[in-house]
C-alpha positions in Angstrom: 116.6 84.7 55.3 114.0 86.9 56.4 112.0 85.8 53.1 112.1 82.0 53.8 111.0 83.0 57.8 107.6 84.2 55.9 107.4 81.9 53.3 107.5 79.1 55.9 105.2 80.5 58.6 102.9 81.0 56.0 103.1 77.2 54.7 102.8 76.4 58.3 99.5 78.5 58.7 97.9 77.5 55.8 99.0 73.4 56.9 96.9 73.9 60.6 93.9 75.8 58.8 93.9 72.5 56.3 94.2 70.2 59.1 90.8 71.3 61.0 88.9 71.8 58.4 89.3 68.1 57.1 88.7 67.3 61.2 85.7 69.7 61.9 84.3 68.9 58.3 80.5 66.9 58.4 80.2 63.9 57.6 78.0 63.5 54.3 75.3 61.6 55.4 74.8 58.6 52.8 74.4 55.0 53.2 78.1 54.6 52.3 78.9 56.6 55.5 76.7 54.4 57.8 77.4 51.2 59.9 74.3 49.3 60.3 73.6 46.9 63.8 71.3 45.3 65.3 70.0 45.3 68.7 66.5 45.5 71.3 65.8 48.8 72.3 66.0 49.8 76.0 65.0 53.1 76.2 64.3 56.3 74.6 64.6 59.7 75.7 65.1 63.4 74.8 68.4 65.1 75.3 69.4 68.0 76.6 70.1 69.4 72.9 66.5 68.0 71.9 68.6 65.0 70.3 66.5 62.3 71.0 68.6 58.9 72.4 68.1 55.7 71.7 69.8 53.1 74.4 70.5 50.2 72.9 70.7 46.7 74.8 74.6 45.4 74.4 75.7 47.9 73.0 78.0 50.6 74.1 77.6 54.4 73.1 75.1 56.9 73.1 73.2 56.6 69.6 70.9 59.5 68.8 68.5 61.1 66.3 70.1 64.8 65.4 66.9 67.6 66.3 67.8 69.1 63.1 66.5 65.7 61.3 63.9 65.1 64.3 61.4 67.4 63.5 58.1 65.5 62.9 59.0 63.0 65.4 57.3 63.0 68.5 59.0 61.6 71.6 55.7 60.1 73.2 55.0 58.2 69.7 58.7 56.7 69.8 59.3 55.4 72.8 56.7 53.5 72.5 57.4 52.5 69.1 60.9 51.6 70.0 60.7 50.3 73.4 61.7 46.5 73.4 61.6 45.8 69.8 64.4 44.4 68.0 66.0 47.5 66.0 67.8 47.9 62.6 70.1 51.0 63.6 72.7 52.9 60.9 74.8 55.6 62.2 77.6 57.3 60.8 80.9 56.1 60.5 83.2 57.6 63.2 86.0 59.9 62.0 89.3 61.0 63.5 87.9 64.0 65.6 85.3 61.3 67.3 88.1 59.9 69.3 88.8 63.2 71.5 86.8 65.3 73.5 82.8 65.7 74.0 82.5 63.3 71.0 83.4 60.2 72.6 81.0 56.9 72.1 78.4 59.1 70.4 76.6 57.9 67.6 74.4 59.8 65.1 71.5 58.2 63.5 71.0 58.1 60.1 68.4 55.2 59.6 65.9 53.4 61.9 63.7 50.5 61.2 61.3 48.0 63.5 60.1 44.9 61.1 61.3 46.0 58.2 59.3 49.6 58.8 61.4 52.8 58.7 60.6 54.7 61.5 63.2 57.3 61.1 65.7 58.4 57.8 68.1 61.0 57.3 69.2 59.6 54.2 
């Protein structure tokens, strides 16, 4: 009986380890992966990560640029880029873990583009 006890509290470890790392697991970043909309740009501005976010008019969310794909972007150079032009924006597909916590409504950029220009890609 004892046996069994340690068999299963071992299946159950192993189980929960499984579980978060398929939550806490990055998302590939790949067109695949993205959701592309389209929308005017209200503002642009730097977050308190050094994420830059992009406000979108009508749409819900907080869309931003990751600082780790950011770095020869400027954010002088793209607000005023971005600032009331109509915007091609893909960002990631949400997964499971997006629903709870800190990650609510936020959207990571993978691809930005103004007339048919690409302004900003992580792919």
């Amino acid at each position: 009986m004892n046996r069994f006890k340690s068999i299963f509290a071992g299946l159950v470890g192993l189980s929960v380890v499984m579980l978060f790392y398929y939550l806490l697991k990055p998302i590939e970043i790949t067109k695949e992966n993205s959701i592309e909309v389209q929308s005017v740009v209200w503002k642009v501005n730097e977050g308190g990560l050094g994420d830059y976010i992009v406000e979108l008019q009508g749409r819900s969310g907080m869309y931003f640029i990751s600082k780790i794909h950011s770095q020869h972007l400027n954010i002088d150079s793209l607000s005023k880029t971005l600032t009331g032009q109509q915007v091609s924006v893909s960002y990631l597909k949400p997964k499971a873990l997006t629903n709870f916590g800190p990650m609510i409504g936020k959207k990571q950029i993978t691809k930005l583009m103004v007339d048919n220009m690409v302004v900003f890609s992580a792919l």
